[in-house]
C-alpha positions in Angstrom: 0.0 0.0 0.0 1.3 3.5 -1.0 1.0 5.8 1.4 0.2 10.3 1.1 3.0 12.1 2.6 1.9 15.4 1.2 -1.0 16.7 -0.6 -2.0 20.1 -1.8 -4.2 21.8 -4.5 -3.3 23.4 -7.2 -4.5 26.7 -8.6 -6.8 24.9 -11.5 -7.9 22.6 -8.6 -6.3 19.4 -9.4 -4.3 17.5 -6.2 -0.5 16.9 -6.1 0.5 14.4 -3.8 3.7 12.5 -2.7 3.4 9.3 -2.0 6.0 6.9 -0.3 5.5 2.9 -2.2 5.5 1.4 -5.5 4.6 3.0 -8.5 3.6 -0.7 -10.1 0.8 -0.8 -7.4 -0.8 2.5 -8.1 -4.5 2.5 -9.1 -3.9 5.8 -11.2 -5.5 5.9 -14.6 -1.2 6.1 -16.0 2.0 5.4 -14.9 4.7 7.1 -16.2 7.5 5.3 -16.5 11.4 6.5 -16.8 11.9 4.9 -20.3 15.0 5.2 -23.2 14.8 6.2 -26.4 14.8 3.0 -27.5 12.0 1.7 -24.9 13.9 -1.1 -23.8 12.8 -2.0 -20.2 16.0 -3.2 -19.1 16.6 -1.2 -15.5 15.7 1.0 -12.9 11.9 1.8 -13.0 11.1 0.9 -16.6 12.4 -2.9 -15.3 10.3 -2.7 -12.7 7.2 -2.0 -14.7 7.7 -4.0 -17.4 8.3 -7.0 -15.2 5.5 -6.5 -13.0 3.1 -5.6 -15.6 4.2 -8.7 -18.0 5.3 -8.8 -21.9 3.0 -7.0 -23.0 4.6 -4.1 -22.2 7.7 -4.8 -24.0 5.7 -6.0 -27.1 3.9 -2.8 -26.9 7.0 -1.0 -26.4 8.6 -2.7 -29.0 5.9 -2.0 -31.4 5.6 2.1 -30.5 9.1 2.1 -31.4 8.9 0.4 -35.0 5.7 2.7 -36.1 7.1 5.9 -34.5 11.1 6.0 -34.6 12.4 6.4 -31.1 10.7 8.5 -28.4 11.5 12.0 -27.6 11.8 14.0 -24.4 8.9 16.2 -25.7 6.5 13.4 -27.2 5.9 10.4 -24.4 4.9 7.2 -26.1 2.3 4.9 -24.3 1.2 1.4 -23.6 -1.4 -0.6 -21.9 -0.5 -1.5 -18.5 -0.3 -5.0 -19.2 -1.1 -6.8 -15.5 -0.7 -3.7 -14.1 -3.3 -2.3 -12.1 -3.3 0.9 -14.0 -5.3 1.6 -17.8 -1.9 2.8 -19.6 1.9 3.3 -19.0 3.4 6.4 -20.2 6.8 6.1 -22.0 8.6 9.7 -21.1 12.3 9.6 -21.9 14.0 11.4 -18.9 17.3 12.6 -19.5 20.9 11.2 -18.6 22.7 13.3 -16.3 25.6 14.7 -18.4 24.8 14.8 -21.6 23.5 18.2 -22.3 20.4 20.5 -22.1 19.2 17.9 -19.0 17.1 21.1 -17.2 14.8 21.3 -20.5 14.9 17.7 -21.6 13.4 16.9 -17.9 11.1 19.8 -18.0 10.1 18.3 -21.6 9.4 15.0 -20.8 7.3 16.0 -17.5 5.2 18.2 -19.4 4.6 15.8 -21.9 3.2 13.2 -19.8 0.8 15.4 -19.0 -0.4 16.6 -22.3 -0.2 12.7 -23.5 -2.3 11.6 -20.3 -4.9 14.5 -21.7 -4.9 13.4 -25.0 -5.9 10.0 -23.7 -8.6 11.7 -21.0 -7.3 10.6 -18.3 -7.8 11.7 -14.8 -5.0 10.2 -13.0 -1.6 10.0 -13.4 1.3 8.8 -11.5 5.0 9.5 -11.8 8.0 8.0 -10.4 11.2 10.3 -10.1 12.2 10.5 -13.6 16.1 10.4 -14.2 17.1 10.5 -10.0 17.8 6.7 -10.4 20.5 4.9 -12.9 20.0 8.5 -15.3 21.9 10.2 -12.3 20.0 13.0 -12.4 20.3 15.1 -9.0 17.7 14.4 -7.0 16.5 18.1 -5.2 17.2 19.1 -8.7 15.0 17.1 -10.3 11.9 17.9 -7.6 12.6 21.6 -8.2 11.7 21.0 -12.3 9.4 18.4 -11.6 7.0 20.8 -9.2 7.4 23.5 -11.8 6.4 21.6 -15.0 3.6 20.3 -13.3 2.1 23.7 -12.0 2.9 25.2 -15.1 1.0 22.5 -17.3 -2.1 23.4 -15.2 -1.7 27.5 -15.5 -1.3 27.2 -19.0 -4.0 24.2 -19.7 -7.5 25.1 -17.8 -9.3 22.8 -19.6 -6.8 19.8 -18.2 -9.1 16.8 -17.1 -6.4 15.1 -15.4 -7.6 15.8 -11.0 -4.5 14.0 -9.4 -0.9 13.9 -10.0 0.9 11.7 -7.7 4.8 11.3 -7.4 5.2 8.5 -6.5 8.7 7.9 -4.5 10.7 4.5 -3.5 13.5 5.0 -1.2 14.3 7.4 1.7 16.8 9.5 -0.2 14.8 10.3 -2.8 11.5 11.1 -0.8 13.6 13.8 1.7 14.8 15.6 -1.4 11.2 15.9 -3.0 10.1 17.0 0.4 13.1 19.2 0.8 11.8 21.2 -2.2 8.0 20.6 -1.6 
């Protein structure tokens, strides 16, 4: 069970939360999950999902990849959830720490999400914390962008449908720096 750590309301009145858990558990309408260009579920987060939620995922991964080229930062591809609990896993390509431009590319790939999880009407969404794992991507950092994209989003989309964004955390060292900057 995931459990709410903080919660508060945003301006258009949607709810951000942080939740300590499992973002493979979460009953959210979509998942995001920390993907590669590539969509090949083979660490971190993206392993995580993709085992939990079965091959379906990969196929559907796999698939994505061979219509549309390789993902971008700005332009999340999705899947079902497979056995996953949620309707749809969304495929944002978070930056590697290092190689360039990693501020926007995260900023991209969060706001993408978002407008992919609209175009797909959903009212939920769930995020782990994209690039702060094997990407290397500083964690406080990472919160700072994260909090901004998503506020943002919602000043510059009223007619959003999604009502909850959840970031959804794993360890202790992650979850202080996202509170840290809360």
């Amino acid at each position: 069970m995931n459990t709410i750590l903080r919660e508060k309301t945003l301006i258009g009145g949607q709810k951000l939360e942080i939740a300590q858990g499992d973002i493979t558990t979460e009953q959210a309408d979509a998942i995001v999950n920390a993907a590669n260009a590539e969509l090949q579920h083979g660490g971190g987060v993206a392993w995580a999902i993709s085992r939990r939620g079965g091959e379906a995922i990969q196929r559907e991964s796999n698939e994505w990849v061979r219509k549309h080229g390789s993902v971008s930062h700005a332009e999340p591809a999705y899947t079902s959830g497979g056995q996953l609990p949620c309707k749809y896993v969304i495929h944002a390509v978070g930056p590697v720490w290092g190689e360039g431009n990693e501020d926007n590319k995260l900023a991209s790939a969060v706001s993408g999400s978002l407008r992919r999880a609209d175009e797909l009407k959903l009212e939920s969404i769930a995020f782990p914390a994209v690039s702060t794992g094997i990407f290397g991507f500083p964690k406080e950092r990472a919160a700072r962008i994260i909090f901004s994209e998503i506020e943002k989003y919602f000043a510059e989309n009223d007619k959003s449908g999604l009502k909850l964004v959840r970031l959804t955390l794993f360890d202790q060292p992650t979850i202080t720096a996202f509170i840290g900057e809360w």
